[in-house]
C-alpha positions, 0 to 999 in steps of 0.5 A: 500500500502507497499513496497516490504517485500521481499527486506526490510526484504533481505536488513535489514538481509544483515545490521543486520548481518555486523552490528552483524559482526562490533559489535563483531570486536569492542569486540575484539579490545577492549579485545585485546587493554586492555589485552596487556601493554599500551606501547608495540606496541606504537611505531607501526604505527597503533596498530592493536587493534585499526584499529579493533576498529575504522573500528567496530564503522564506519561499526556499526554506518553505517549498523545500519542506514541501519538496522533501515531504512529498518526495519521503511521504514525511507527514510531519513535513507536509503538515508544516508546509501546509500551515505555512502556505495557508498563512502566507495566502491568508497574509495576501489575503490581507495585504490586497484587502488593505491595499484596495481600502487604503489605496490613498496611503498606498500611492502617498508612500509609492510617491515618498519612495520614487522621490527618494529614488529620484534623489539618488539617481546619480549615486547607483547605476542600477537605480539609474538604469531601472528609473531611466528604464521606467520613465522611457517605458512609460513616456513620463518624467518625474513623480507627479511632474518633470518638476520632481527632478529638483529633488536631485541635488544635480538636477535642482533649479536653484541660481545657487547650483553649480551642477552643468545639469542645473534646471535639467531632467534626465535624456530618459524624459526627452520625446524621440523621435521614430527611426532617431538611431543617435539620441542627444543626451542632452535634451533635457537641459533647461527644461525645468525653467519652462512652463508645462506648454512649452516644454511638452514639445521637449520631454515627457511633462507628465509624473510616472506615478500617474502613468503606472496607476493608468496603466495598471487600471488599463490591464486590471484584467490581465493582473487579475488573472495573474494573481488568480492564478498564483491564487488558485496555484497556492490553493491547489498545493495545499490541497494536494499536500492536505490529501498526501497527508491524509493518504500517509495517515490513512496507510500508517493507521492500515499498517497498525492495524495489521500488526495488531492482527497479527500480534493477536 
């Protein structure tokens, strides 16, 4: 007597695959944590390299057990597994409940971040990159407005700055033009001393904050079925792993049983 093959073997190729997944993540963090200067995002909130890091070793250390319970029909393992799934779908539960009800306070402390990301811009290439990446992909400049980029010490439009980029924003922000092959780096120059009518011929006049929301409220069904599926993923693991622990009990009770006759 055994349990099913066919949902040991679905939940551990389920467990060994997150498992594959969080292990690179860990990689990744720790590539991107070494490569980048110690001091340059430190005055972020949350350095991205280690959110990589800290959710890799939580999903490593939980679909391990789930690999390694399935893989040995270890009941005390998979019971572990399960409880922590449940927990961490229960706190997504909760997070997107809250993010829904307070979507204001969401989006005030989504600006306070990219404000302090615009404020290290020239501090750590990776940052720079990603935020050029952003404003590019999403044709926007700034938080709110291109105006933001006097946050930067570099950039700010104050008499008093002697940055040669004083007044200016990013080549990210500038509009190029279709089959441009070679992209003037220094587009942006004075831009933040023009009003938004004037300068909306130069660069992108509009915030990313507002894009992104735009966009996202734009492709509300794609992210819905997205995290559906990681949703409806998560419930079948746990299902599986409940009904694994519920054959190996089933099978330990059967084989006490059986001594028991036997003995008597």
């Amino acid at each position: 007597m055994r349990t099913n093959q066919v949902v040991k073997y679905t939940l551990f190729v389920s467990c060994y695959l997150f498992w594959v997944g969080s292990g690179l993540m860990v990689a990744v963090g720790v590539y991107a944590r070494m490569s980048k200067e110690a001091s340059a995002v430190d005055s972020l909130i949350t350095d991205p390299s280690i959110i990589l890091i800290t959710v890799g070793i939580l999903m490593f250390a939980v679909t391990f057990l789930g690999c390694m319970g399935a893989l040995r029909d270890l009941h005390i393992l998979l019971k572990i597994f399960a409880w922590l799934m449940l927990l961490i779908l229960v706190l997504q539960l909760v997070a997107a409940v809250l993010g829904f009800f307070f979507s204001g306070l969401v989006l005030d402390k989504a600006s306070y971040l990219m404000g302090k990301a615009i404020s290290h811009y020239r501090e750590d290439l990776d940052l720079q990159n990603f935020i050029d990446f952003i404003q590019k992909k999403f044709e926007c400049c700034g938080v709110r407005s291109y105006t933001d980029w006097s946050q930067n010490i570099y950039f700010e439009c104050r008499d008093s700055n002697p940055s040669l980029e004083r007044c200016a924003v990013p080549y990210s922000c500038c509009i190029q033009e279709k089959k441009q092959t070679i992209f003037n780096t220094m587009c942006g120059y004075e831009t933040q001393s023009l009003k938004p009518w004037q300068a909306e011929d130069k660069i992108h006049v509009h915030g990313c904050l507002d894009k992104i929301v735009t966009w996202g409220k734009a492709n509300l069904l794609l992210l819905a079925g997205i995290a559906m599926g990681l949703f409806l993923l998560e419930v079948l693991v746990i299902f599986l792993a409940k009904m694994l622990i519920y054959q190996i009990n089933f099978i330990v009770h059967k084989r006490r049983l059986t001594i028991a006759e036997l003995s008597s």
